[in-house]
CHARMM internal coordinates of N, CA and C (Angstrom, degrees):
IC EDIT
DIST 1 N 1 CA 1.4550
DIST 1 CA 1 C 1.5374
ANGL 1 N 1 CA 1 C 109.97
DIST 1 C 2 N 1.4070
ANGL 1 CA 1 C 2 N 117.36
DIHE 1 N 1 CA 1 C 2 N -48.39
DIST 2 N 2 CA 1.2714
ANGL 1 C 2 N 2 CA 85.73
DIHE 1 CA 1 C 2 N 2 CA 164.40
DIST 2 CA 2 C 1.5300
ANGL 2 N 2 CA 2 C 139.52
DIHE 1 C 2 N 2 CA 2 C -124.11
DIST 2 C 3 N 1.1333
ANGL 2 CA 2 C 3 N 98.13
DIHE 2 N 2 CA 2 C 3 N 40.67
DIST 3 N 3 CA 1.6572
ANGL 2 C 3 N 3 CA 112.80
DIHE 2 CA 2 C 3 N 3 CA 134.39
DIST 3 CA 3 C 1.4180
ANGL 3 N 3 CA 3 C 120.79
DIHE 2 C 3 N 3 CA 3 C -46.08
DIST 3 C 4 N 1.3845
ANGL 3 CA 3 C 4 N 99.59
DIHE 3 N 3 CA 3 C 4 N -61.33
DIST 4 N 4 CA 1.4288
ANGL 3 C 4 N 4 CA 111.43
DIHE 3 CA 3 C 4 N 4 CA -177.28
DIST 4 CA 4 C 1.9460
ANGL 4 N 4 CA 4 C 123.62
DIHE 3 C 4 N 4 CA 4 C -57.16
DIST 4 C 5 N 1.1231
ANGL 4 CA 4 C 5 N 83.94
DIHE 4 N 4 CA 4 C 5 N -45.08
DIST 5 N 5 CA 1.7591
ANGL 4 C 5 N 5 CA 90.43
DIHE 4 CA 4 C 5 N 5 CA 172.71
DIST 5 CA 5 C 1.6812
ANGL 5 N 5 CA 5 C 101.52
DIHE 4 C 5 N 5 CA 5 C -65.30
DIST 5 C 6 N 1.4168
ANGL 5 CA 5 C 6 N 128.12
DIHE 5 N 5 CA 5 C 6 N -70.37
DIST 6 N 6 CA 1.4543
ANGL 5 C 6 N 6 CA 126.69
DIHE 5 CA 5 C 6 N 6 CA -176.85
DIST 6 CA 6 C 1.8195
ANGL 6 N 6 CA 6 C 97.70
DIHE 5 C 6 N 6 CA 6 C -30.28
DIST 6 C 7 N 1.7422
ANGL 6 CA 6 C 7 N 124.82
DIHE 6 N 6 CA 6 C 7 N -58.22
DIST 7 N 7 CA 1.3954
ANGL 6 C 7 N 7 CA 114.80
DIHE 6 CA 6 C 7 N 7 CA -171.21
DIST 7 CA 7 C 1.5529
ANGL 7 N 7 CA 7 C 126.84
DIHE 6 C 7 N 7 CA 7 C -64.36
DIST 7 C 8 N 1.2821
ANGL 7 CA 7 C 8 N 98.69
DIHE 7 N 7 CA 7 C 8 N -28.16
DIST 8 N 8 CA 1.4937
ANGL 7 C 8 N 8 CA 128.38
DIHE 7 CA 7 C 8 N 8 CA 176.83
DIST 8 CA 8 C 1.4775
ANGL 8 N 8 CA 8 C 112.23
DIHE 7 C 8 N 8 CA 8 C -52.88
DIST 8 C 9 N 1.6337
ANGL 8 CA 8 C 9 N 95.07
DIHE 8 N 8 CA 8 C 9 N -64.33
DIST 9 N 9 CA 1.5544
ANGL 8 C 9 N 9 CA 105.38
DIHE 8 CA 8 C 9 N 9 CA 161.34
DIST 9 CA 9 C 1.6701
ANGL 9 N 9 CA 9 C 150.00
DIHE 8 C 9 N 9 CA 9 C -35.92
DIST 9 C 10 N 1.7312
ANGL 9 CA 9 C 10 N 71.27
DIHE 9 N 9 CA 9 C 10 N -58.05
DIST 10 N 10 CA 1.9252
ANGL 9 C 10 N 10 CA 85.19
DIHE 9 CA 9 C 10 N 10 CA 160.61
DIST 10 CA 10 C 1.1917
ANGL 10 N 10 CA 10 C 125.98
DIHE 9 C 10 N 10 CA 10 C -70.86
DIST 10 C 11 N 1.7286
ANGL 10 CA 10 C 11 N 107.25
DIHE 10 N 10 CA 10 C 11 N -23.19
DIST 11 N 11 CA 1.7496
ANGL 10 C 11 N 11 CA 111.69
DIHE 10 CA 10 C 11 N 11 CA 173.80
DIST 11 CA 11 C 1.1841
ANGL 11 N 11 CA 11 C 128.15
DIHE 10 C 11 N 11 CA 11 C -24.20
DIST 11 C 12 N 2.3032
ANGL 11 CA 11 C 12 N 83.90
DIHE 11 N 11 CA 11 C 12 N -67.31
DIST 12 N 12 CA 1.2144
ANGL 11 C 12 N 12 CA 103.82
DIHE 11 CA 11 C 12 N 12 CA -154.40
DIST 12 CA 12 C 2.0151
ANGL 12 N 12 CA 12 C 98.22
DIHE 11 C 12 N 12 CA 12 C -77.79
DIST 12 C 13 N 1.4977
ANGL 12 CA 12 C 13 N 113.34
DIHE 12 N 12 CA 12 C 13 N -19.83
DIST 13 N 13 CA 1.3295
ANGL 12 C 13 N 13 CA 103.93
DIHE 12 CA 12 C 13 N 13 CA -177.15
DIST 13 CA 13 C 1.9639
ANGL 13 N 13 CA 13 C 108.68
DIHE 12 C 13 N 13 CA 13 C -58.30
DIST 13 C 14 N 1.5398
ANGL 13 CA 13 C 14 N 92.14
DIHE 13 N 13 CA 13 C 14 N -54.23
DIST 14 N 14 CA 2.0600
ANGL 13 C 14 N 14 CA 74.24
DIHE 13 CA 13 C 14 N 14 CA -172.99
DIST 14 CA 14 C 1.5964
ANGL 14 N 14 CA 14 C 99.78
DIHE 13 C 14 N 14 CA 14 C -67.59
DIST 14 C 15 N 1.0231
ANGL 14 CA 14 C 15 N 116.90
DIHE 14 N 14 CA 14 C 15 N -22.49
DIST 15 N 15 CA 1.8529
ANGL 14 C 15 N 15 CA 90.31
DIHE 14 CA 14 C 15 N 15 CA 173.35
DIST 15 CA 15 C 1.8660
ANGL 15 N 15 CA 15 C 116.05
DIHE 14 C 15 N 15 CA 15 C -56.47
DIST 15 C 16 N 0.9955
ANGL 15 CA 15 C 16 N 87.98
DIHE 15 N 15 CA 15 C 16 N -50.52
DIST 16 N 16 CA 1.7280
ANGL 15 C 16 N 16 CA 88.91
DIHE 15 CA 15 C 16 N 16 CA 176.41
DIST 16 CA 16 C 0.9503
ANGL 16 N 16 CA 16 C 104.41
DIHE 15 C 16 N 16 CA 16 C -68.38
DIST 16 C 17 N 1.5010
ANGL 16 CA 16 C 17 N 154.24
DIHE 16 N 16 CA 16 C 17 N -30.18
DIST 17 N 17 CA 1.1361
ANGL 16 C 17 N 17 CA 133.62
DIHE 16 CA 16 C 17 N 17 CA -157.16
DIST 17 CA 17 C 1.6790
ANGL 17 N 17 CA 17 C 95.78
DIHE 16 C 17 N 17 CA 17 C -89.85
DIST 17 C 18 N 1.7622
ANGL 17 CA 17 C 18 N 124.51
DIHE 17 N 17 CA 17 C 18 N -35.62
DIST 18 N 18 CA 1.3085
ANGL 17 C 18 N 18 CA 130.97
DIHE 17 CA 17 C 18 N 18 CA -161.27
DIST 18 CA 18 C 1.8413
ANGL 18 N 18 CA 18 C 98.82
DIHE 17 C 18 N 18 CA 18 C -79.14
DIST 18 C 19 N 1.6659
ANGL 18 CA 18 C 19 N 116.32
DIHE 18 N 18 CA 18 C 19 N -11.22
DIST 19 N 19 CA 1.2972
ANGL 18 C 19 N 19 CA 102.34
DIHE 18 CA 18 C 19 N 19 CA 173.60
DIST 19 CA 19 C 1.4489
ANGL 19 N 19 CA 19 C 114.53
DIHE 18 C 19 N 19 CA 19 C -109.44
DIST 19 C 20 N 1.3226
ANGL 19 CA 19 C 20 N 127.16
DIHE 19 N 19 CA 19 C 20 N -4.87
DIST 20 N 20 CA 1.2783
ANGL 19 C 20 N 20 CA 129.93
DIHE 19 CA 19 C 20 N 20 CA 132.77
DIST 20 CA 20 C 1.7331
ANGL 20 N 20 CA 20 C 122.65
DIHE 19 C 20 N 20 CA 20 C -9.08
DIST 20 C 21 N 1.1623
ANGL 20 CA 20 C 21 N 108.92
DIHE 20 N 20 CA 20 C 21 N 86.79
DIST 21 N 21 CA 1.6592
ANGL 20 C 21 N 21 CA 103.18
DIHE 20 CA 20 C 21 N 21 CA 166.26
DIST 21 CA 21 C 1.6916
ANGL 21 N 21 CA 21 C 123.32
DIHE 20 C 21 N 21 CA 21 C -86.59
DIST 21 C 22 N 1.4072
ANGL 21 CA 21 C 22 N 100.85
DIHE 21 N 21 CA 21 C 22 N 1.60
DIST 22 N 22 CA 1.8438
ANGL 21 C 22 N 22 CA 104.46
DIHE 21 CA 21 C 22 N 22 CA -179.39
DIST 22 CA 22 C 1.4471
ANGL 22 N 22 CA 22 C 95.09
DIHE 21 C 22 N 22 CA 22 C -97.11
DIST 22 C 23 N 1.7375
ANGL 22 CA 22 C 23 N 97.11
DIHE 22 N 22 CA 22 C 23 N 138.05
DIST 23 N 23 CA 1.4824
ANGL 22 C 23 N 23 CA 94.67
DIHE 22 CA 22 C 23 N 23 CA 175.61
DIST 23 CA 23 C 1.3506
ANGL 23 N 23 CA 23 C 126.62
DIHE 22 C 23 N 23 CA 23 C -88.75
DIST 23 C 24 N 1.7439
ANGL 23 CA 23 C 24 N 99.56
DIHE 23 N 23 CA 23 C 24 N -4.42
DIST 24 N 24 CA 1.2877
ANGL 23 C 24 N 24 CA 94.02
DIHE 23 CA 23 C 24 N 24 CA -162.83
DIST 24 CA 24 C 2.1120
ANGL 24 N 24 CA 24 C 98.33
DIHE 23 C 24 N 24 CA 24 C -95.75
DIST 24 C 25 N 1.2961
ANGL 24 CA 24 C 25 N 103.33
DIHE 24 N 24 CA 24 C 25 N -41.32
DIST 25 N 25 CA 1.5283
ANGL 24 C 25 N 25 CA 103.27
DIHE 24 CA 24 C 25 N 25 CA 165.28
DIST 25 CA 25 C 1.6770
ANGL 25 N 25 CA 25 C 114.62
DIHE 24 C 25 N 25 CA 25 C -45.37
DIST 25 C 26 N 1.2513
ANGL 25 CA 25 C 26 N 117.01
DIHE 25 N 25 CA 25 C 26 N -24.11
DIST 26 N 26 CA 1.4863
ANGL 25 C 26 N 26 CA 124.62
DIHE 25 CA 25 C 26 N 26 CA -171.50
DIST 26 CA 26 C 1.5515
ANGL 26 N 26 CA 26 C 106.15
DIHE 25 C 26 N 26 CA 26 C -81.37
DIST 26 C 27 N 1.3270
ANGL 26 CA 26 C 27 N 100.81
DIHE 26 N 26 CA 26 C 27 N -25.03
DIST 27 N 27 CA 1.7589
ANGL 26 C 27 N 27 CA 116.23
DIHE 26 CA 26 C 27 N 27 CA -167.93
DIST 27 CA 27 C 1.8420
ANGL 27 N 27 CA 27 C 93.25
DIHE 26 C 27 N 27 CA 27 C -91.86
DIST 27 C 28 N 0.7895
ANGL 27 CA 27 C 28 N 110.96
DIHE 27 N 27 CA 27 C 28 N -21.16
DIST 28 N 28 CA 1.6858
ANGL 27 C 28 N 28 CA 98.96
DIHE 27 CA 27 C 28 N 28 CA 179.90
DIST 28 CA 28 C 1.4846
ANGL 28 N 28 CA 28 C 115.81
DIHE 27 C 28 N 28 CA 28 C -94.63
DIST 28 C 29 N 1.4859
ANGL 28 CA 28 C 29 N 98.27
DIHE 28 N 28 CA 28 C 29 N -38.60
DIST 29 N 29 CA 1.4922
ANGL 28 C 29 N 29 CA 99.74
DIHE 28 CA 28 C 29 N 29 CA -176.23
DIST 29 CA 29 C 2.0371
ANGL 29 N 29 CA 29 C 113.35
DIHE 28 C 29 N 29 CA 29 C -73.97
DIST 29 C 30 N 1.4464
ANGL 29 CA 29 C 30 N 103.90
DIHE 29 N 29 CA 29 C 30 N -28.95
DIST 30 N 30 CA 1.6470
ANGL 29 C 30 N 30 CA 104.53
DIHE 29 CA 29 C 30 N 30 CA 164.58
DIST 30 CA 30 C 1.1207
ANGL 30 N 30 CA 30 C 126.63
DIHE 29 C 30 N 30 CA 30 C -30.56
DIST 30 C 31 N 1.5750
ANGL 30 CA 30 C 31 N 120.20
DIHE 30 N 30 CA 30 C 31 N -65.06
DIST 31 N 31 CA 1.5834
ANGL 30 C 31 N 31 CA 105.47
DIHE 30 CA 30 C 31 N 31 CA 172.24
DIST 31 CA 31 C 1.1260
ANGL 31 N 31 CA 31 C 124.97
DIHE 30 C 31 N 31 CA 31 C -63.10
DIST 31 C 32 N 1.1486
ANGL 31 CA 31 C 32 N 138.56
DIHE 31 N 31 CA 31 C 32 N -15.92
DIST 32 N 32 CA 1.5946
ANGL 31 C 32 N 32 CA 141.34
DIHE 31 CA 31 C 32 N 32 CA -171.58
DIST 32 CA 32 C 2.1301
ANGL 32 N 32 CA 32 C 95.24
DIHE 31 C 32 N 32 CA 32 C -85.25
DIST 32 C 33 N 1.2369
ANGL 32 CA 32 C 33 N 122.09
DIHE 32 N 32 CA 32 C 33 N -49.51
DIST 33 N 33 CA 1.0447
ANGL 32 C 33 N 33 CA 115.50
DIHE 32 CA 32 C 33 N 33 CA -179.26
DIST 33 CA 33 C 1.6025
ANGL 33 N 33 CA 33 C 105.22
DIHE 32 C 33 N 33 CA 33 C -67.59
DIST 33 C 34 N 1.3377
ANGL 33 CA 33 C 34 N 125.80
DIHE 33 N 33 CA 33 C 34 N -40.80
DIST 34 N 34 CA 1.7951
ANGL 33 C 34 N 34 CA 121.20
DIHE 33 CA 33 C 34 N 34 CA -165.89
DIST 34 CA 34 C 1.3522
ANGL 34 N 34 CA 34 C 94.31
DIHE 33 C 34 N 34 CA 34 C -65.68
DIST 34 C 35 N 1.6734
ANGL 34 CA 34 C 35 N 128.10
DIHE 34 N 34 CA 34 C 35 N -19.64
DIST 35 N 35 CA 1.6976
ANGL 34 C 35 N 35 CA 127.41
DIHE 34 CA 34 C 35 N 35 CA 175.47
DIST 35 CA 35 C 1.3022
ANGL 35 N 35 CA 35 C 99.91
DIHE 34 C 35 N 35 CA 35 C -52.29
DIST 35 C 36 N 1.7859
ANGL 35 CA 35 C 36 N 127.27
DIHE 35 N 35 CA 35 C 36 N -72.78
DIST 36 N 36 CA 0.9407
ANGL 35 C 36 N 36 CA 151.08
DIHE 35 CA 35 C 36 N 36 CA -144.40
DIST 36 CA 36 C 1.4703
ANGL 36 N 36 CA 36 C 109.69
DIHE 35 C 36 N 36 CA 36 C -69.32
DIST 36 C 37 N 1.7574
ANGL 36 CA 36 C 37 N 119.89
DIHE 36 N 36 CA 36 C 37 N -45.03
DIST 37 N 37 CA 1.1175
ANGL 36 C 37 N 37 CA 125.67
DIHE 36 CA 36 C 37 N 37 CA 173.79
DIST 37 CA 37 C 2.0482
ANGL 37 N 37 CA 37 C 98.91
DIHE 36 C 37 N 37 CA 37 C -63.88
DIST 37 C 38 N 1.2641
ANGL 37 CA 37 C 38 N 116.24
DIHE 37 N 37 CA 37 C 38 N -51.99
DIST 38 N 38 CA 1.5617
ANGL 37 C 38 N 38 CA 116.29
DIHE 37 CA 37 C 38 N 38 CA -173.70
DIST 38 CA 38 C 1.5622
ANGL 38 N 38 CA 38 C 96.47
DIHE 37 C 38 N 38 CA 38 C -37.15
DIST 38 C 39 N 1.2434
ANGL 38 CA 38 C 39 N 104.65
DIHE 38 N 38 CA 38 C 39 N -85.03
DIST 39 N 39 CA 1.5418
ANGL 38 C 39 N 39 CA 112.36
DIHE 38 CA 38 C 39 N 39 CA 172.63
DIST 39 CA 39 C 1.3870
ANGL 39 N 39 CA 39 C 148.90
DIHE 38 C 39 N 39 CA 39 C -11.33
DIST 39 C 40 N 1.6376
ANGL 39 CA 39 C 40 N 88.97
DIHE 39 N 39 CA 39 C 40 N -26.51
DIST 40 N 40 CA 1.8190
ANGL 39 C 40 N 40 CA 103.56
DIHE 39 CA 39 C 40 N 40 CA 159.71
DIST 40 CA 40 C 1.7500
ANGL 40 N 40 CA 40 C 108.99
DIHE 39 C 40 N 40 CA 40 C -98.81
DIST 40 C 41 N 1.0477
ANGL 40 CA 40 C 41 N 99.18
DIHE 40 N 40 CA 40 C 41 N -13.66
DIST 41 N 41 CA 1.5679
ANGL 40 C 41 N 41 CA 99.01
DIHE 40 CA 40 C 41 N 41 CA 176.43
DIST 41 CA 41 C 1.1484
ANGL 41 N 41 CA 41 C 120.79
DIHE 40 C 41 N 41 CA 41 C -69.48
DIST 41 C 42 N 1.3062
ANGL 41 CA 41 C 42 N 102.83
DIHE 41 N 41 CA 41 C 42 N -56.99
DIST 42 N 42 CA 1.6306
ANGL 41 C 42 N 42 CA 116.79
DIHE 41 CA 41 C 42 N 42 CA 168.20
DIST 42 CA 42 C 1.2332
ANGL 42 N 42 CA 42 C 117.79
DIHE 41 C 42 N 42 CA 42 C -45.66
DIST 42 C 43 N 1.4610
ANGL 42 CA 42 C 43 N 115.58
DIHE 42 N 42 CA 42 C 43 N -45.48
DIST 43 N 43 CA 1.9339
ANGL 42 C 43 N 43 CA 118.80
DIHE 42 CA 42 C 43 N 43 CA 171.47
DIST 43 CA 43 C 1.3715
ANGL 43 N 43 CA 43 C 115.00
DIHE 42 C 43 N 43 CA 43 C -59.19
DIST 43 C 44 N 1.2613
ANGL 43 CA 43 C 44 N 126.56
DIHE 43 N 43 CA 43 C 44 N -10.80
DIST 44 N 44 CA 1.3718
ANGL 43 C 44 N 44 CA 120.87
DIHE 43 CA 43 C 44 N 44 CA -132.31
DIST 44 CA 44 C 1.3700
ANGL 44 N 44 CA 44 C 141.82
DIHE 43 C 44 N 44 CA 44 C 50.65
DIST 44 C 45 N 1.4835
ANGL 44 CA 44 C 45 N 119.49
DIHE 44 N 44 CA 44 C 45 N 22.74
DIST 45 N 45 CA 1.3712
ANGL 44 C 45 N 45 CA 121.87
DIHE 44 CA 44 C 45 N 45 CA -176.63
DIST 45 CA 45 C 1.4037
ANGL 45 N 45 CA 45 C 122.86
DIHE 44 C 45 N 45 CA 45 C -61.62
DIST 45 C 46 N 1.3969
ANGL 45 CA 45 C 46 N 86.48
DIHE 45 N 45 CA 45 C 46 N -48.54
DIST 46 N 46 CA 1.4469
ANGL 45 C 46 N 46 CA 102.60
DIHE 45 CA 45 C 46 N 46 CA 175.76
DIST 46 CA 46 C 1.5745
ANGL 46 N 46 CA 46 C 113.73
DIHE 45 C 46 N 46 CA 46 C -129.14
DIST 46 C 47 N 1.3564
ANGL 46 CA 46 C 47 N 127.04
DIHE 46 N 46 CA 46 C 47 N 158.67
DIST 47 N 47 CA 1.5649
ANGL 46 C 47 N 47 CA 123.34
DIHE 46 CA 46 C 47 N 47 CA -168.43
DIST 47 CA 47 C 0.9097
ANGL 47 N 47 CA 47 C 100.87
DIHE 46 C 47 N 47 CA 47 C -90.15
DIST 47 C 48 N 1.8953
ANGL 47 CA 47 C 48 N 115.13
DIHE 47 N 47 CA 47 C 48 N 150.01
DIST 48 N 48 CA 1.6479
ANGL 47 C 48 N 48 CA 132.19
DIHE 47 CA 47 C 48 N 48 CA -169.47
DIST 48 CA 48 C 1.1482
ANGL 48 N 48 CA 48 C 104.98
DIHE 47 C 48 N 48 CA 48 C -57.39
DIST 48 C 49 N 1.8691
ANGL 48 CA 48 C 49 N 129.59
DIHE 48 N 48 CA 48 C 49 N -28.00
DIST 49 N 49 CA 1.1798
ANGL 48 C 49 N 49 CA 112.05
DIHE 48 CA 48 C 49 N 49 CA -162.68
DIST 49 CA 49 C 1.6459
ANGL 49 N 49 CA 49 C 104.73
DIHE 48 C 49 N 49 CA 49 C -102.01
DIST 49 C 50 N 1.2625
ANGL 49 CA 49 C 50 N 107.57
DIHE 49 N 49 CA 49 C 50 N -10.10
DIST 50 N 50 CA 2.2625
ANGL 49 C 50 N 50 CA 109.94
DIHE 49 CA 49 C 50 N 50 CA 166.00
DIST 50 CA 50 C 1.3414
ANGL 50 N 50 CA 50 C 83.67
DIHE 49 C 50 N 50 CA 50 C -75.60
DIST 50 C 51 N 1.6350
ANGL 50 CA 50 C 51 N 165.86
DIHE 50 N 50 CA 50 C 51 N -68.84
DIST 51 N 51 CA 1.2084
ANGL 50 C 51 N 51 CA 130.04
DIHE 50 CA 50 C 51 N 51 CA 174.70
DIST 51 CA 51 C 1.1038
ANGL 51 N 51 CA 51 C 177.87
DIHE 50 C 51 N 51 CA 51 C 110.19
DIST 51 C 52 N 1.4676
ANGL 51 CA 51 C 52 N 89.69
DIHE 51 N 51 CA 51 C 52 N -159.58
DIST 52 N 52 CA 1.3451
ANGL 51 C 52 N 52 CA 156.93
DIHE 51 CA 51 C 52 N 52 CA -172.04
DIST 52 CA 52 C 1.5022
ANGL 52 N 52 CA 52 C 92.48
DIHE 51 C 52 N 52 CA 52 C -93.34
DIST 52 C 53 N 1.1825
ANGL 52 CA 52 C 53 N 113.03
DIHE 52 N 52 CA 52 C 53 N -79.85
DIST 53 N 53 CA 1.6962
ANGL 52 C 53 N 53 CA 143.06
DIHE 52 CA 52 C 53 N 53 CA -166.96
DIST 53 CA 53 C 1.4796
ANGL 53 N 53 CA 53 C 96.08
DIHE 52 C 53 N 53 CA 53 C -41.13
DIST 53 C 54 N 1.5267
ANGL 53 CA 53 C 54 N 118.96
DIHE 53 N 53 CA 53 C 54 N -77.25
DIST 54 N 54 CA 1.7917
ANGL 53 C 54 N 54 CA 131.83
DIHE 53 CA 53 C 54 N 54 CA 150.99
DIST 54 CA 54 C 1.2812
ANGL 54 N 54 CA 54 C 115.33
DIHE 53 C 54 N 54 CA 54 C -10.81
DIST 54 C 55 N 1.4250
ANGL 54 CA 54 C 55 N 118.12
DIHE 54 N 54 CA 54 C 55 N -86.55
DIST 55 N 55 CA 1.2512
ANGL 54 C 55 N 55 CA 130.45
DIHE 54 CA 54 C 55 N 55 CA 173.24
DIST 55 CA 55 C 1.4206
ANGL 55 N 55 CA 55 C 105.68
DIHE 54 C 55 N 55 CA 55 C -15.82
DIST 55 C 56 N 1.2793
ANGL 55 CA 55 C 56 N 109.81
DIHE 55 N 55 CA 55 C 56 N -80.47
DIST 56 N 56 CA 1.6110
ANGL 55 C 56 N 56 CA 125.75
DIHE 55 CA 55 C 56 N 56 CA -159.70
DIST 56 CA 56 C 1.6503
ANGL 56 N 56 CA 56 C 108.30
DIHE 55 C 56 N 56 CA 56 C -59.90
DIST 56 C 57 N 1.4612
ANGL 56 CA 56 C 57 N 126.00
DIHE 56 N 56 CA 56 C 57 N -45.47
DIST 57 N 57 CA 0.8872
ANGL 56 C 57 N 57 CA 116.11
DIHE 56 CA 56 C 57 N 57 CA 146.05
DIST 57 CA 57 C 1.5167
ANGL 57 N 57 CA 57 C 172.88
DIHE 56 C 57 N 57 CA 57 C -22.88
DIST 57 C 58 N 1.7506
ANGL 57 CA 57 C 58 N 94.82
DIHE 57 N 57 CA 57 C 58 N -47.35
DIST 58 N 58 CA 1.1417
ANGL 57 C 58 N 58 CA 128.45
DIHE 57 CA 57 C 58 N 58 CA 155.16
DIST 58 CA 58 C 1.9185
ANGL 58 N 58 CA 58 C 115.22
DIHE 57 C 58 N 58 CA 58 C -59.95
DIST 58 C 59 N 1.3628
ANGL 58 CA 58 C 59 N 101.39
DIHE 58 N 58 CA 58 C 59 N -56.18
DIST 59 N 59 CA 1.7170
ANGL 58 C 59 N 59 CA 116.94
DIHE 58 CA 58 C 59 N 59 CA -171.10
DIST 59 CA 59 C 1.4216
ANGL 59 N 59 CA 59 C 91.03
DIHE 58 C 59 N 59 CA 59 C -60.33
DIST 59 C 60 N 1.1315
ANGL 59 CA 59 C 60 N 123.31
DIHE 59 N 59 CA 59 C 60 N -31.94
DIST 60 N 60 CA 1.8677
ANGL 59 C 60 N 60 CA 116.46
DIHE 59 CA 59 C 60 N 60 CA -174.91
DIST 60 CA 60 C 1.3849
ANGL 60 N 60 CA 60 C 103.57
DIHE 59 C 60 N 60 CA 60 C -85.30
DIST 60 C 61 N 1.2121
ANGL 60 CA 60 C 61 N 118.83
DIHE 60 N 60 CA 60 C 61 N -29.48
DIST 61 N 61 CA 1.7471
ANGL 60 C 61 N 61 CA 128.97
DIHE 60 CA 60 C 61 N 61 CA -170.58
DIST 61 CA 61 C 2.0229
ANGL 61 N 61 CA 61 C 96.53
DIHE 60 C 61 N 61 CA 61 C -69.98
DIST 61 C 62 N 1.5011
ANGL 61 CA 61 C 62 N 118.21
DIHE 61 N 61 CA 61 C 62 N -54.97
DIST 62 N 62 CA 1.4974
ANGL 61 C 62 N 62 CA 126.64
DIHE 61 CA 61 C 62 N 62 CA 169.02
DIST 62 CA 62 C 1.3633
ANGL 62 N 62 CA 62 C 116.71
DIHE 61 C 62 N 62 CA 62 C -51.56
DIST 62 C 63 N 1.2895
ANGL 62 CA 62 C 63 N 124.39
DIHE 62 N 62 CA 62 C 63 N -47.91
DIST 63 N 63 CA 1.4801
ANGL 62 C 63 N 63 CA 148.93
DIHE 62 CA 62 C 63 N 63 CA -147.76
DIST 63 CA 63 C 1.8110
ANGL 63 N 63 CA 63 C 75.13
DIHE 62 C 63 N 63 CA 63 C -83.80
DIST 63 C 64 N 1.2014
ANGL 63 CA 63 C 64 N 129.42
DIHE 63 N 63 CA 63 C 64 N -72.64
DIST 64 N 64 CA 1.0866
ANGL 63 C 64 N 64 CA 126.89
DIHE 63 CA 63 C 64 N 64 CA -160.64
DIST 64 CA 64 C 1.7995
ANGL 64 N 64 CA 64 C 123.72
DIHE 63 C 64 N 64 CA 64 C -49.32
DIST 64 C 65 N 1.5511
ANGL 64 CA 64 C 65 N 96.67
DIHE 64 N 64 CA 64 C 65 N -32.62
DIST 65 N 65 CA 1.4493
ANGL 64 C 65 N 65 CA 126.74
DIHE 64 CA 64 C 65 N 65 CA 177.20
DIST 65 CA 65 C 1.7969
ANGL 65 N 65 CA 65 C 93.04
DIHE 64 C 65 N 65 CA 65 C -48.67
DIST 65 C 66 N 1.5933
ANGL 65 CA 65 C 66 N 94.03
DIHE 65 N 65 CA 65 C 66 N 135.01
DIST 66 N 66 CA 1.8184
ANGL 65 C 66 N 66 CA 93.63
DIHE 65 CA 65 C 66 N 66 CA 161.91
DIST 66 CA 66 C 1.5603
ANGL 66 N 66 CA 66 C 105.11
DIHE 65 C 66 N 66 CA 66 C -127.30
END
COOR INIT
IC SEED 1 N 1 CA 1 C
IC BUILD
């Protein structure tokens, strides 16, 4: 159970962060979510290289933001 809440959590963070159209609110809230994604890695929730995968994603998802 709470595994599940910590993953749950982070869900809903890259969802909000991926419907975010400000880049600059998008630029603050990034490090606080790349914590949250680390954080399941480290548990094993999720594997280093999904991420990884996330991570990289996300920075292109901001990067794209104007």
């Amino acid at each position: 159970m709470h595994n599940k809440y910590y993953a749950k959590t982070t869900r809903n963070a890259i969802k909000n962060l991926k419907e975010t159209k400000d880049k600059k609110e998008a630029e603050q809230n990034l490090p606080q979510v790349f914590a949250m994604i680390d954080k399941l890695a480290k548990k094993n929730i999720i594997h280093r290289n999904k991420a990884a995968n996330v991570k990289s994603k996300l920075t292109h998802h901001v990067n794209k933001l104007s």
